[in-house]
KEMILUM-679856 format. One record per residue (C-alpha): residue in one letter; residue number from 1; x, y, z. Coordinates in steps of 0.5 Angstrom, whole numbers, padded with zeros to 4 digits, m for minus. Example, Ala and Ser with C-alpha at 12.3 -4.5 7.8 and 13.67 -1.06 7.14 Angstrom:
<atoms>
(A; 1; (0025; m0009; 0016))
(S; 2; (0027; m0002; 0014))
</atoms>
This chain:
<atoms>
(X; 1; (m0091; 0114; 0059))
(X; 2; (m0097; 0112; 0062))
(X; 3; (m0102; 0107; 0058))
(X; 4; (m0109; 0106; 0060))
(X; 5; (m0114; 0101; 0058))
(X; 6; (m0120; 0105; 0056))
(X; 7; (m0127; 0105; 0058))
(X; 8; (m0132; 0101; 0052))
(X; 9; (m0140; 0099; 0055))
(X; 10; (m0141; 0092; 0055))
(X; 11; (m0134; 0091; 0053))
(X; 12; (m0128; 0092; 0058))
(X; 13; (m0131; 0089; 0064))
(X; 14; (m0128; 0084; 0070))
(X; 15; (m0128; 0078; 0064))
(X; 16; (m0122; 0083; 0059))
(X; 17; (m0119; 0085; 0064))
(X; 18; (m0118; 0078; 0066))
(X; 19; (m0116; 0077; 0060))
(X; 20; (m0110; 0082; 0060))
(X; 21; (m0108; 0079; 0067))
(X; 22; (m0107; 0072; 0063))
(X; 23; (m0104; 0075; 0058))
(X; 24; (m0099; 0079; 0062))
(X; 25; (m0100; 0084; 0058))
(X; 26; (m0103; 0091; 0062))
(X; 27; (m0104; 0097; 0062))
(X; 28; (m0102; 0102; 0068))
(X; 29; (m0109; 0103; 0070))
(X; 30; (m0117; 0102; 0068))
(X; 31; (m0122; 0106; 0068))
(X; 32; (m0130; 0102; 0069))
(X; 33; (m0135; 0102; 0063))
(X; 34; (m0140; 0107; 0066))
(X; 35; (m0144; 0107; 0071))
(X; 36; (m0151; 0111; 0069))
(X; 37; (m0152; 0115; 0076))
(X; 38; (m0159; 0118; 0076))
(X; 39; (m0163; 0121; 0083))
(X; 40; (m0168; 0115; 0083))
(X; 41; (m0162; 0110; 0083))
(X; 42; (m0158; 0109; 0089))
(X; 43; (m0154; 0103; 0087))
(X; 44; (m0149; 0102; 0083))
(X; 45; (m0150; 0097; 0078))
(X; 46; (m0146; 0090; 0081))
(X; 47; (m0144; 0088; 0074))
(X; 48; (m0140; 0093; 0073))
(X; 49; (m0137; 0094; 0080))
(X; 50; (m0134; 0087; 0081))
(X; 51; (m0129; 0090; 0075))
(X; 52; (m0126; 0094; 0082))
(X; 53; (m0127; 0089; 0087))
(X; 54; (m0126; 0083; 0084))
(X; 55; (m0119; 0085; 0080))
(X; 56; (m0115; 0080; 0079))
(X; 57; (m0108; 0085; 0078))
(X; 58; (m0104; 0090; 0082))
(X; 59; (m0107; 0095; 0077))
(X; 60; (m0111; 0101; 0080))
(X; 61; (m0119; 0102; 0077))
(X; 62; (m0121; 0108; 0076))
(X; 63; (m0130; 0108; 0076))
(X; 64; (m0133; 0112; 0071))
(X; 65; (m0140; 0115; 0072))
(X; 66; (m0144; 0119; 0067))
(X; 67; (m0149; 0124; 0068))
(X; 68; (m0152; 0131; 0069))
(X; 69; (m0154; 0131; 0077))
(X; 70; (m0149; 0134; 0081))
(X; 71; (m0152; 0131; 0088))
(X; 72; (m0152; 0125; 0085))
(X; 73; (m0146; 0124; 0082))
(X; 74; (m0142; 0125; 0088))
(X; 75; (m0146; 0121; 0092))
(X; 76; (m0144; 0116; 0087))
(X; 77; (m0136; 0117; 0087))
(X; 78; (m0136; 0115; 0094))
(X; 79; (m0140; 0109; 0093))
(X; 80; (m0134; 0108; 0088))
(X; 81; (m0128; 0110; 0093))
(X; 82; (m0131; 0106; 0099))
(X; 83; (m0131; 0100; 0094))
(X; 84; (m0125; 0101; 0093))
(X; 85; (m0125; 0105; 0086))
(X; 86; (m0117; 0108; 0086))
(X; 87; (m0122; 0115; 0083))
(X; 88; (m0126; 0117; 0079))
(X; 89; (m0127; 0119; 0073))
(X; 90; (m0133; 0123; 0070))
(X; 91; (m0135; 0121; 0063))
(X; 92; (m0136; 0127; 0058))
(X; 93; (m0135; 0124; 0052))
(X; 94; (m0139; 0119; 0051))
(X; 95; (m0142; 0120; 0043))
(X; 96; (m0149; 0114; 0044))
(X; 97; (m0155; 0119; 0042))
(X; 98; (m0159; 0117; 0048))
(X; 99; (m0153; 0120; 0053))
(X; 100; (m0152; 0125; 0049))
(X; 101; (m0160; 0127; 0049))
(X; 102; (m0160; 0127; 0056))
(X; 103; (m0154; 0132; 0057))
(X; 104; (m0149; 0127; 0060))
(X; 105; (m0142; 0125; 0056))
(X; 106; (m0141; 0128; 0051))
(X; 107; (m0148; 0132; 0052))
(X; 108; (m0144; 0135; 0057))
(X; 109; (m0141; 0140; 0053))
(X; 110; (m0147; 0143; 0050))
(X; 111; (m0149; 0146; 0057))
(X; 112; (m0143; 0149; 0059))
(X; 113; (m0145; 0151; 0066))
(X; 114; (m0148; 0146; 0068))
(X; 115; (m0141; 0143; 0067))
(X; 116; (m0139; 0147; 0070))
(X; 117; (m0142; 0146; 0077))
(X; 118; (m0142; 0138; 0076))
(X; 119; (m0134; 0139; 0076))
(X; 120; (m0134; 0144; 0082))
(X; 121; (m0139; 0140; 0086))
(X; 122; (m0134; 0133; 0084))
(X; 123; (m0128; 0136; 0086))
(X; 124; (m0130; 0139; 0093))
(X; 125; (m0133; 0132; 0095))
(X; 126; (m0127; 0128; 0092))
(X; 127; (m0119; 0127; 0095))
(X; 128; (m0113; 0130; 0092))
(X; 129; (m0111; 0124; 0087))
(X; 130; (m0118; 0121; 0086))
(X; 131; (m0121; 0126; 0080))
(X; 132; (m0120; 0125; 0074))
(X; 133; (m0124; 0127; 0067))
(X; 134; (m0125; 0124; 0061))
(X; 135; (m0128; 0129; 0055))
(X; 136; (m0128; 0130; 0048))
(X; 137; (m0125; 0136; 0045))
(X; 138; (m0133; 0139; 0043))
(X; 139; (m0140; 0137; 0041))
(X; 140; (m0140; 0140; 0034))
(X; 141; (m0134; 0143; 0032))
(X; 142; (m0126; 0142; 0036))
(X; 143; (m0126; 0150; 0036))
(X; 144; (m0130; 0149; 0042))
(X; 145; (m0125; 0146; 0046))
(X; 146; (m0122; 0154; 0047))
(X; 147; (m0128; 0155; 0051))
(X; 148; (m0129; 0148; 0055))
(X; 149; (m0121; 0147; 0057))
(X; 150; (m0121; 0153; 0061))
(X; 151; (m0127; 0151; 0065))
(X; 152; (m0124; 0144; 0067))
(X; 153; (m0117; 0147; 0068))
(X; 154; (m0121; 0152; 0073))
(X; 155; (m0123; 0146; 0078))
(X; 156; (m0116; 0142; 0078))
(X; 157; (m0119; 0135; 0077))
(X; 158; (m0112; 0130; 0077))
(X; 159; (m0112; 0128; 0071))
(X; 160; (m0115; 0129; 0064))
(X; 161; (m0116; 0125; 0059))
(X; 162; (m0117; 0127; 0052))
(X; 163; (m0120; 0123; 0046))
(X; 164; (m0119; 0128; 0041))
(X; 165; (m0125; 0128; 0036))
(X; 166; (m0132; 0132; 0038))
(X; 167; (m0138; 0128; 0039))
(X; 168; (m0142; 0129; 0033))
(X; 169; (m0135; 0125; 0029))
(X; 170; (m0136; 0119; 0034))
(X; 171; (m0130; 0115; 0031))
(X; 172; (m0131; 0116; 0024))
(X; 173; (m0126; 0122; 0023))
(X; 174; (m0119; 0123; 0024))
(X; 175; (m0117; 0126; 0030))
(X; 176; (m0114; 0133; 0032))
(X; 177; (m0108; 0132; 0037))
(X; 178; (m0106; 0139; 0036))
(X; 179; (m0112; 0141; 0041))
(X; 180; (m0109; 0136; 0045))
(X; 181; (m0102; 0141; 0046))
(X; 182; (m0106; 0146; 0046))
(X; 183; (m0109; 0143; 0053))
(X; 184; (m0102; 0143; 0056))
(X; 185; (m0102; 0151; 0055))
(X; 186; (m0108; 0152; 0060))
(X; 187; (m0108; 0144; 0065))
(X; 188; (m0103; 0143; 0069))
(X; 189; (m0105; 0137; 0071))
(X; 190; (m0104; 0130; 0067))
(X; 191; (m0106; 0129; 0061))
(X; 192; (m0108; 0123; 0057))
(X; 193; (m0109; 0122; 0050))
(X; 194; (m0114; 0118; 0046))
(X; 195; (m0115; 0116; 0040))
(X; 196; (m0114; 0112; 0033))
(X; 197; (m0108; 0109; 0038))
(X; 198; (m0107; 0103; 0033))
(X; 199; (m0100; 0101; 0033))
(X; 200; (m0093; 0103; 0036))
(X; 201; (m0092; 0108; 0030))
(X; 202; (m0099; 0112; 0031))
(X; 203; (m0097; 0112; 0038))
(X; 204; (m0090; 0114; 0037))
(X; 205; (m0093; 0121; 0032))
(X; 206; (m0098; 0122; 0038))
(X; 207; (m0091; 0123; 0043))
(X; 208; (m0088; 0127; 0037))
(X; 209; (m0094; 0131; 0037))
(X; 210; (m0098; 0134; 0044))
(X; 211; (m0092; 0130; 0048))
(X; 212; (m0098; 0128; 0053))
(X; 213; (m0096; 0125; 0060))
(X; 214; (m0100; 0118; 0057))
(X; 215; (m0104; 0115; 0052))
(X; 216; (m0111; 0110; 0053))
(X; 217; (m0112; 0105; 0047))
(X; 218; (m0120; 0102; 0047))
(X; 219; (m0121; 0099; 0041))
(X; 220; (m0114; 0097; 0039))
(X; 221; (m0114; 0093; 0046))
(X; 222; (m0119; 0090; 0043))
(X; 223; (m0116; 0087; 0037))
(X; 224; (m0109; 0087; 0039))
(X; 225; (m0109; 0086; 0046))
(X; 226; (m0101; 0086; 0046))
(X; 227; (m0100; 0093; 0045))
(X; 228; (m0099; 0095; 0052))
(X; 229; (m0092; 0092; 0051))
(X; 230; (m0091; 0093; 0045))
(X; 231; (m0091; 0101; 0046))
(X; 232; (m0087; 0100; 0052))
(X; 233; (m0083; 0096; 0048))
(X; 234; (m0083; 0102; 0043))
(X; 235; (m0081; 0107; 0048))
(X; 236; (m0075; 0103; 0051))
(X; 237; (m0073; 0102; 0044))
(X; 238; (m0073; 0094; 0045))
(X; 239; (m0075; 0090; 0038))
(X; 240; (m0082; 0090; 0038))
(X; 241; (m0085; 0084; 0039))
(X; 242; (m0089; 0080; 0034))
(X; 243; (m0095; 0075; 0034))
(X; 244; (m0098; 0069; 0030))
(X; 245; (m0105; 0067; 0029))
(X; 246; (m0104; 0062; 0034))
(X; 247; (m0103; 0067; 0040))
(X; 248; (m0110; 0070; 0037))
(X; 249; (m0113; 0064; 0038))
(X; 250; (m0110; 0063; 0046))
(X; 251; (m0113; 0070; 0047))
(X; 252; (m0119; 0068; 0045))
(X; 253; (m0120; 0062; 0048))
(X; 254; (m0118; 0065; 0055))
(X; 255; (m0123; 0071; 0054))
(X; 256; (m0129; 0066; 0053))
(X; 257; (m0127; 0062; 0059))
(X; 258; (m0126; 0068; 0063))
(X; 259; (m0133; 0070; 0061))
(X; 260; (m0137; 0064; 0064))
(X; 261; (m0137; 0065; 0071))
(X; 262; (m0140; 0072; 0069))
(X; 263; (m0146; 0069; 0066))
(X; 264; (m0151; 0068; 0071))
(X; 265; (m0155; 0063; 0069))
(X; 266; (m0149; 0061; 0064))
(X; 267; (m0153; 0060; 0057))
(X; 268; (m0149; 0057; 0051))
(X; 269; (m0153; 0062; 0046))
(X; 270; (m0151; 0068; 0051))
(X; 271; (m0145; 0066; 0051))
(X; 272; (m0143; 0066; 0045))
(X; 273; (m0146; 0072; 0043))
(X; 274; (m0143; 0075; 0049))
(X; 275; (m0136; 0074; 0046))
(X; 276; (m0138; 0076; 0039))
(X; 277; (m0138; 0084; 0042))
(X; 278; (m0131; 0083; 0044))
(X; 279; (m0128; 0080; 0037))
(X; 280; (m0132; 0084; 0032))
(X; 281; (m0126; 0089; 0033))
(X; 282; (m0121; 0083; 0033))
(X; 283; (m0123; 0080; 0027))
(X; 284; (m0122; 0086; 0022))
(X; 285; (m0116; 0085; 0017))
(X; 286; (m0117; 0077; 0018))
(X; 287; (m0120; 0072; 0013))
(X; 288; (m0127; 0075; 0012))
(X; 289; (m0130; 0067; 0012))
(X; 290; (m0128; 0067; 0020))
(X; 291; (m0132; 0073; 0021))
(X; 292; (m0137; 0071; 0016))
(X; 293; (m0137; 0063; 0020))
(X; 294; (m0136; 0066; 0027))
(X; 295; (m0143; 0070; 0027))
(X; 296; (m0146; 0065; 0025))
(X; 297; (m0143; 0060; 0031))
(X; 298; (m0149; 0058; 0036))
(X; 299; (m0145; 0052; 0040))
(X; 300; (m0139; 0054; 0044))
(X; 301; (m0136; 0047; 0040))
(X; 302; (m0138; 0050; 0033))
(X; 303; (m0135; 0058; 0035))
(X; 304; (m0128; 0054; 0037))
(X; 305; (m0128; 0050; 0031))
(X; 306; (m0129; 0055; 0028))
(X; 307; (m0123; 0059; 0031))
(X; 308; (m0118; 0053; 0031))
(X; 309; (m0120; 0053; 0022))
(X; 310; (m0118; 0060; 0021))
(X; 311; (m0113; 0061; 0027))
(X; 312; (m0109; 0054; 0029))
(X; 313; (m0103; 0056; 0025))
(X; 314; (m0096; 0060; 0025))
(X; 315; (m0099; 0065; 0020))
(X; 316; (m0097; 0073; 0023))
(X; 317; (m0102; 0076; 0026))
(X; 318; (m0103; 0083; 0022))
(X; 319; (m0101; 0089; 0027))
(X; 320; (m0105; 0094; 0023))
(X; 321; (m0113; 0094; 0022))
(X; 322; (m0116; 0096; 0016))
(X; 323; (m0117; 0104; 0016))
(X; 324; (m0123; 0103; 0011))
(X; 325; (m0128; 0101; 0016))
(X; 326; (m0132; 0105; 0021))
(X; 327; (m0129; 0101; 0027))
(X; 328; (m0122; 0104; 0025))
(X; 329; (m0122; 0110; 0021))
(X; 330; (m0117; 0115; 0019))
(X; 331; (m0111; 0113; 0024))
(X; 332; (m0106; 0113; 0017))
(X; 333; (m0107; 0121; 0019))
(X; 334; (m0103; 0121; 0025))
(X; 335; (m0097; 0119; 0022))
(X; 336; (m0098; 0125; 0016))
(X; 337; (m0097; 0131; 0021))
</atoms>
């Protein structure tokens, strides 16, 4: 079962993923927050591509790029070869309105022929080995994907990855896995499913149901960065291994260093408000007043004290988010099916 860190902006970047190494506790690859790829614009954003030279683990990182122009976006996946990117994978499921009006990500499924050229131009520019997708199941409605799956299956990338929602449900809805099975009947190739992973059990009911080849976990990495393990742990049939408030408070402190060197020139207010992207997902189904007081921080002294307050202690860190939010919502569906 192959488990893959998914791509969020602004979030999984080289600071996260020196967080994970830290913690000993990554996945099997990566795949970059997006590179928006564009015919004026020749450079790849050097913020996101220290993600891939400057990886501190043994794990492949895939570059991700979106966008419509093919010529572009192929110009770009060597770029990401050449600095040293195990692939490429081209992103048609971003859900954000200024993607999407522009028919890249998840606008992509709209036009389905200039997907179609897109994927074919990409596939005969890219080695064996070093394509891969990442798409949604429709933009409207997930009867769609009967019509987008073929397409994609017909230029033979090396890996899908699946988020089995449509765009317009963004990540309010519950997820549909039997599109994923149905994939299996018409790809040959890997493919990977993402959606609403919270825990060991929601993973566990996504192998029970589509039998994917793996699973990528964005936003639960985010609040649970052990899940990597525990999922293996849950598939080798050891005992899961449980946390406590404390090893949240090391998580935090190892990201906030990690994220210095990345701030140029280093701010203490972006600092702080840097690391508040990241922990807005962490902090769900813990004590409000940590919430309410950790946005308030200004200082890295006051955002520290703050964190040791509500989580220097022995206390069980809770493996399950809250499911009534709009950053988890609906997971509880995946164990019903």
């Amino acid at each position: 079962m192959i488990l893959a860190l998914a791509p969020m902006k602004d979030i999984t970047d080289l600071a996260f993923i020196k967080t994970l190494n830290d913690l000993n506790t990554l996945p099997d690859y990566f795949i970059t927050e997006y590179f928006r790829t564009v015919p004026h614009h020749k450079k790849l954003d050097p913020y996101i591509l220290q993600s891939i030279t400057k990886n501190p683990t043994n794990k492949p990182v895939w570059g991700q790029l979106v966008g419509t122009d093919a010529p572009s976006l192929v110009r770009d996946a060597l770029k990401l070869l050449q600095n040293g990117a195990a692939g490429v994978d081209l992103n048609m499921g971003c859900p954000a309105p200024l993607v999407c009006r522009k028919n890249a990500g998840g606008g992509m499924l709209r036009t389905l022929h200039e997907m179609d050229q897109v994927l074919g131009q990409l596939r005969d520019a890219l080695p064996e080995g070093k394509f891969s997708v990442k798409c949604r199941i429709g933009f409207e409605y997930p009867e769609e994907f009967e019509r987008i799956i073929p397409i994609i299956a017909k230029h033979t990338p090396d890996r899908l990855c699946i988020h089995a929602r449509t765009v317009k449900e963004g990540y309010r809805s519950s997820v549909h896995p039997k599109w994923v099975a149905f994939a299996k009947t018409i790809y040959s190739g890997e493919i990977i499913a993402n959606g609403n992973i919270v825990d060991t059990e929601t993973a566990q009911s996504w192998i029970n149901i589509a039998q994917p080849h793996g699973l990528m976990i964005g936003r639960a990495a985010l609040r649970n960065p052990w899940i990597f393990n525990q999922i293996r742990e849950m598939i080798s049939g050891e005992k899961i291994t449980s946390h406590k408030l404390s090893d949240l408070l090391t998580y935090i402190e190892r990201l906030l260093e990690n994220i210095k060197p990345l701030q140029d020139p280093l701010i203490e207010e972006k600092l702080i408000h840097r690391i508040k992207k990241y922990l807005v997902y962490t902090v769900r189904g813990l004590d409000p007043q940590l919430d309410y007081y950790m946005k308030r921080s200004k200082t890295e002294k006051d955002f520290l004290n703050v964190c040791k307050e509500f989580l220097n202690n022995d206390e069980a860190f809770p493996i399950l988010p809250p499911e009534d939010t709009h950053l988890f919502a609906h997971f509880g569906s995946l164990l019903c099916d």
